[in-house]
C-alpha positions in Angstrom: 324.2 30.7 49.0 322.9 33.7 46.6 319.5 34.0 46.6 317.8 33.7 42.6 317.6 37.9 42.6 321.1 38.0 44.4 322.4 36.0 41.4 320.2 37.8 38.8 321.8 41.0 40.2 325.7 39.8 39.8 324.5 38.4 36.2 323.4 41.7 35.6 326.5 43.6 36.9 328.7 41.4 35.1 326.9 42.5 31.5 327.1 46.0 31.9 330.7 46.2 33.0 332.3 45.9 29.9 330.5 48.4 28.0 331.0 50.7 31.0 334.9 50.0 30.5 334.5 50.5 26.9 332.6 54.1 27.2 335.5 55.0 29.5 338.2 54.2 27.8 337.1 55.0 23.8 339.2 52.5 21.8 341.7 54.0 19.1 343.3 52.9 15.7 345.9 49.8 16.2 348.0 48.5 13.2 347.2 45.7 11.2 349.1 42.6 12.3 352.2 42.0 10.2 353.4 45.4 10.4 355.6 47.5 12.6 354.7 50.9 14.8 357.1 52.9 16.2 357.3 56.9 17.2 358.8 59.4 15.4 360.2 61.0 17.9 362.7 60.4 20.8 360.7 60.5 24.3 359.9 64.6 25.3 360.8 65.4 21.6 357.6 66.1 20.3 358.0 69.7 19.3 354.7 70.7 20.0 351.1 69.5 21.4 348.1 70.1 19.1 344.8 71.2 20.4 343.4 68.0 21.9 339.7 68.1 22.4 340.2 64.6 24.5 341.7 61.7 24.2 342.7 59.7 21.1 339.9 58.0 19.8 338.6 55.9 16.9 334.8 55.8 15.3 333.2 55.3 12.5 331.5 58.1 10.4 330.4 58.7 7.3 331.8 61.4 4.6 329.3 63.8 3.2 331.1 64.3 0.2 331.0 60.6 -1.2 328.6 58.5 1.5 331.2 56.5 2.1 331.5 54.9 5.8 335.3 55.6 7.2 337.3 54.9 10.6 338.1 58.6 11.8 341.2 59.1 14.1 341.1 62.1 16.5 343.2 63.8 19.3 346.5 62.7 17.9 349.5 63.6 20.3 351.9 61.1 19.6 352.7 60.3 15.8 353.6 57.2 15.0 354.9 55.2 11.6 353.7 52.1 10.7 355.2 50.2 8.2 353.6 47.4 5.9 356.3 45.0 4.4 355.9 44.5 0.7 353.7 41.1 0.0 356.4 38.2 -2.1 359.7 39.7 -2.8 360.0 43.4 -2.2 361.4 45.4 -4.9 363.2 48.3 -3.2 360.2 50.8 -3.5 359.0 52.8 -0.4 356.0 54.8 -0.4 354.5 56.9 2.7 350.7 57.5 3.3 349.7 60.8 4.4 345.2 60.1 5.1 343.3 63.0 4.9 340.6 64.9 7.5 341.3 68.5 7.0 344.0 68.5 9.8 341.7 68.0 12.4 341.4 63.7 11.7 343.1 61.1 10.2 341.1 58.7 7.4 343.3 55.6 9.0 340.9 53.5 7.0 340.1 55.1 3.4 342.9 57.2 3.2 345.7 54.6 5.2 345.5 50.9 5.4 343.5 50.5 2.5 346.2 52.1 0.4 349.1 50.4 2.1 347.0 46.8 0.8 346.9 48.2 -3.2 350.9 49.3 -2.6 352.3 45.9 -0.8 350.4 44.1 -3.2 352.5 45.2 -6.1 356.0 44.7 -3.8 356.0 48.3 -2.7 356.8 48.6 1.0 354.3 50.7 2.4 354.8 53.4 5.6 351.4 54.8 7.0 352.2 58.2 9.0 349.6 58.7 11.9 350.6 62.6 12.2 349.4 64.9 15.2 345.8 66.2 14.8 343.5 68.3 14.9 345.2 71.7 13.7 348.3 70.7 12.5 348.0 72.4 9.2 346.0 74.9 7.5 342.4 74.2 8.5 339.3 75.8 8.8 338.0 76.5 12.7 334.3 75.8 13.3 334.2 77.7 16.6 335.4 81.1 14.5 334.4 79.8 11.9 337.8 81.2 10.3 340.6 79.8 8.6 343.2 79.1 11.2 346.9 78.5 10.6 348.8 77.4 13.1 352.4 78.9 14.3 353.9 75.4 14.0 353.2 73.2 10.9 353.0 70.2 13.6 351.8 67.7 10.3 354.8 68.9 8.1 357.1 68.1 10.6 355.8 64.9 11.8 356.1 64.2 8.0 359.5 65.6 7.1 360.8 63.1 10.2 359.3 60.1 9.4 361.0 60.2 5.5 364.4 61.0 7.1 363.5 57.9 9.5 362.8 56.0 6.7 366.1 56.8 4.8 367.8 56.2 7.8 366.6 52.8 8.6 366.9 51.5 4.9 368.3 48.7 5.2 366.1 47.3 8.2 362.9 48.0 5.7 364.9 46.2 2.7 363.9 49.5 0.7 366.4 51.9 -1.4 366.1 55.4 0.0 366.6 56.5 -3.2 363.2 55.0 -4.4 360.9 56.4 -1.6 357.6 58.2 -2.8 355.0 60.1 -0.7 350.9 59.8 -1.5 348.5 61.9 0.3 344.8 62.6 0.2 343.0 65.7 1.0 345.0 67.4 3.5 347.7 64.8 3.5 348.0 66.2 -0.3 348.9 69.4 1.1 351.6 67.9 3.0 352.6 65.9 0.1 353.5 69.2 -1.2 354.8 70.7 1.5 357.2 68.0 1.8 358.1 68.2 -1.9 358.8 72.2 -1.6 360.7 72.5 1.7 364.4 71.6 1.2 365.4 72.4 5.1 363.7 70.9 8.1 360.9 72.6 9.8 362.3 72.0 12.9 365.5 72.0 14.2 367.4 68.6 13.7 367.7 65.9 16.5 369.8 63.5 15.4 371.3 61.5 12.2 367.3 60.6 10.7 367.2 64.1 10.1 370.5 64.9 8.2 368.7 62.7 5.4 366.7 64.6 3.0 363.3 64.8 3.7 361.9 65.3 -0.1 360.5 62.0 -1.3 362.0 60.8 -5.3 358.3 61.0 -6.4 354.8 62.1 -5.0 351.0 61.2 -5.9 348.5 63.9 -4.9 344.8 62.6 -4.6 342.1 65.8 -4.6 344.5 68.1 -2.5 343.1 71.1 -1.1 344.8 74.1 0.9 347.3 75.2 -2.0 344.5 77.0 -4.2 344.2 81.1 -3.4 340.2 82.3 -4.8 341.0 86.3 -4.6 344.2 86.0 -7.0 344.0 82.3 -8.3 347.3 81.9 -7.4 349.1 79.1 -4.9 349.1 80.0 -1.1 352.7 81.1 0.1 353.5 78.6 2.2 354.4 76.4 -0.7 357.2 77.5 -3.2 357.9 75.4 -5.8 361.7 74.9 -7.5 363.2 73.0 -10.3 363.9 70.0 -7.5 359.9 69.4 -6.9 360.1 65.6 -7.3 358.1 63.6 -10.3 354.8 64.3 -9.3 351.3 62.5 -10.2 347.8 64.3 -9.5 344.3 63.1 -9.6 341.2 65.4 -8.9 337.4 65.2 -9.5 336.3 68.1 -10.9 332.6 68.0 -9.0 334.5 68.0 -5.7 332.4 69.7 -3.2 335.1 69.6 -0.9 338.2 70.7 -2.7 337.9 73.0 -5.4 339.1 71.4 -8.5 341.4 74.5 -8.7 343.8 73.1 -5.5 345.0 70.3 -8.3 345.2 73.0 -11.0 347.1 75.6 -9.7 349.8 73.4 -8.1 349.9 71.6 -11.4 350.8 74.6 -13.2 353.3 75.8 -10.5 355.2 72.3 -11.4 354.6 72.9 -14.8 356.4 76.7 -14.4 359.1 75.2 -12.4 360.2 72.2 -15.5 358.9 69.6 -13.1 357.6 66.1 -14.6 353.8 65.8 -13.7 351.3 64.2 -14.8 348.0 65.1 -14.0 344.9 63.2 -14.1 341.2 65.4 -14.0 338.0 63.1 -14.1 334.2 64.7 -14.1 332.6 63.0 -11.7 333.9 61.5 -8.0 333.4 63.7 -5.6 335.9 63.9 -2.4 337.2 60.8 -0.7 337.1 57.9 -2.7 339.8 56.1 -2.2 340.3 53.0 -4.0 336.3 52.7 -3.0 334.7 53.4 -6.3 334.5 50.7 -8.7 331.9 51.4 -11.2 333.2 55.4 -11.9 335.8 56.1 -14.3 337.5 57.7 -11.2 338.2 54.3 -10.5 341.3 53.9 -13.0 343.8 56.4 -10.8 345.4 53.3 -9.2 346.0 51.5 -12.4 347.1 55.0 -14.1 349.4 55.6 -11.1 351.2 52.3 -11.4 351.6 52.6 -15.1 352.9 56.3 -14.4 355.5 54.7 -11.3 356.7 52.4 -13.7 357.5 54.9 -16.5 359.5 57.1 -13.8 361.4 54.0 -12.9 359.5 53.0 -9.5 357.5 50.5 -10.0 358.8 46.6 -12.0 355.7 45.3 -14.2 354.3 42.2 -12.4 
């Protein structure tokens, strides 16, 4: 028989062990029920690691720019697609999420599921990318406190395989790979362009997902950053655009603390030089990182705007 501080003790013991657990072993992002996760690439394909500072990991934080609490992804080493079936009957339309977090975290929350919700809603079938982090892309490195560009564009890759995935598998997701867009926030914005500019892989080819063409038919660009140059106000040279930039749709905040009103503008103008259809969308107030999160802010019309403009490009049926 336990004596009453024996069984105090085990009570006790019993309490703390979970949370012990739980600090151990940080918990990460998992999918929403009713969707499907799968890798991008075969096993040992993954062309190469990103700078993990641990292990992947989910927590909560808040965004300076807007105030706005988000769930922030880190340590990404093995991308994945996720893909959100279209709520009642589909109508052929695909569109991948690219979150933000300055390619060094993922906005899984704000910047992902969220949007997948506003998307299947309106019978678009919806693909989140969960791309490698942290410096997978142009970024800016707080222990040089530099701009650091890495030798392999680990997020353009991870994004240029998931849309010849997606064109591959067409007919499993009930979607025409003729009608597949790409939207991306912040950073992902940057690889919504970069995925709109590069005609040939990144990487070289592994199987028949990536004989499919990895531009999308039409991209949304929500306050980009990474394609504005200050010193000559020009676009930075790792994006070239050509006559076969998809439709494109752009919305920006011109009091963006984060990203310089000038990312949308200049890559706007590059479309414009090149004869590409794009419509652009500049509001005075709404900061960085709102999402579909402001209500009250005349920010808050870019999702009906970017419905009207899918449907005028022939992407989107009216409901």
């Amino acid at each position: 028989m336990l004596t009453m501080r024996a069984r105090f003790a085990f009570l006790l013991l019993m309490v703390l062990l979970p949370s012990t657990a739980s600090a151990a072993a940080p918990a990460t992002w998992h999918p929403p029920a009713g969707t499907t996760e799968f890798p991008l690439w075969p096993d040992g394909k993954v062309m190469a690691p990103p700078k993990l500072k641990g292990r992947e990991q989910v927590s909560e934080t808040v965004s300076k720019a807007s105030g706005e609490r988000w769930m922030m992804l880190q340590n990404v080493a093995v991308p994945t697609l996720t893909v959100f079936p279209a709520k009642g009957s589909p109508n052929g339309t695909a569109v991948m999420v690219l979150p933000g977090g300055g390619y060094n975290v993922l906005a899984m929350d704000l910047e992902g599921s969220e949007i997948c919700d506003w998307l299947t809603a309106r019978g678009v079938t919806c693909a989140l990318l969960k791309y490698r982090v942290p410096a997978s892309g142009p970024n800016w490195d707080r222990e040089c406190n530099c701009r650091d560009i890495p030798a392999v564009p680990m997020a353009l890759q991870d994004a240029q395989r998931a849309m010849g995935l997606l064109r591959a598998q067409a007919a499993r997701w009930k979607i025409d790979p003729q009608r597949l867009g790409v939207i991306g926030f912040s950073a992902g914005g940057h690889v919504v362009a970069g995925l709109s500019t590069h005609a040939q892989r990144s990487y070289a080819p592994l199987d028949v997902a990536d004989v499919q063409s990895s531009r999308p038919d039409f991209a949304m660009l929500l306050y980009p950053g990474h394609l504005w140059v200050r010193k000559d106000d020009s676009l930075e040279k790792d994006i070239v655009v050509d006559a076969k930039a998809p439709p494109t749709f752009i919305v920006q905040a011109a009091d963006d603390p984060t990203d310089d009103v000038r990312h949308a503008l200049v890559y706007h103008r590059a479309l414009i030089e090149a004869g590409v259809p794009v419509e652009m969308h500049l509001f005075a107030h709404g900061g960085h990182a709102f999402g579909l999160r402001l209500k009250d802010a005349p920010v808050s019309a870019w999702p009906s705007l970017a419905e009207r403009w899918m449907h005028d490009i022939g992407m989107l049926t009216k409901h």
